[in-house]
C-alpha positions, 0 to 999 in steps of 0.5 A: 375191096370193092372201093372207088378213091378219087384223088389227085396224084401220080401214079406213084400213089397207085402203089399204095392203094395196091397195098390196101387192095383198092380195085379202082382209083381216079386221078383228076389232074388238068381237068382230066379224069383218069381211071385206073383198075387193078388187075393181076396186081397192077393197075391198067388204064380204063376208059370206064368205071368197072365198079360204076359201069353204069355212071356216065362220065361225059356228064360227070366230066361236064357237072364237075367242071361248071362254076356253081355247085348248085348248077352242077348238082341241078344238071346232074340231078335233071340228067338222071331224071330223064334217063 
């Protein structure tokens, strides 16, 4: 199942979304982002998105951190604009 879940948890949660097959799951914990994909039955640390190669996460990590939405969405809007 080519899915993306974003939550917080543990990695014990991990296991519930092998059962259901989702290939890549991202734990955002301590204003940290974690990226998880599995591979033979069990989830490896990655340190990019497999199913989103192309997403560059120091700009999500900075968008998602700012105080206003509204900013965050401008930012990231005006950032994929000039790519």
């Amino acid at each position: 199942m080519n899915e993306v879940i974003l939550t917080s948890g543990n990695l014990q949660k991990l296991e519930k979304h092998r059962r259901f097959g989702i290939l890549e799951v991202w734990f955002w914990e301590d204003r940290q982002l974690k990226i998880y994909y599995l591979q033979n039955e069990t989830y490896q640390e990655v340190s990019r998105s497999q199913l989103l190669p192309g997403l560059d996460l120091d700009l999500l990590l900075r968008c998602v951190q700012m105080p206003s939405r509204l900013e965050a969405m401008k930012a990231f809007m005006d950032a994929l604009r000039q790519e």
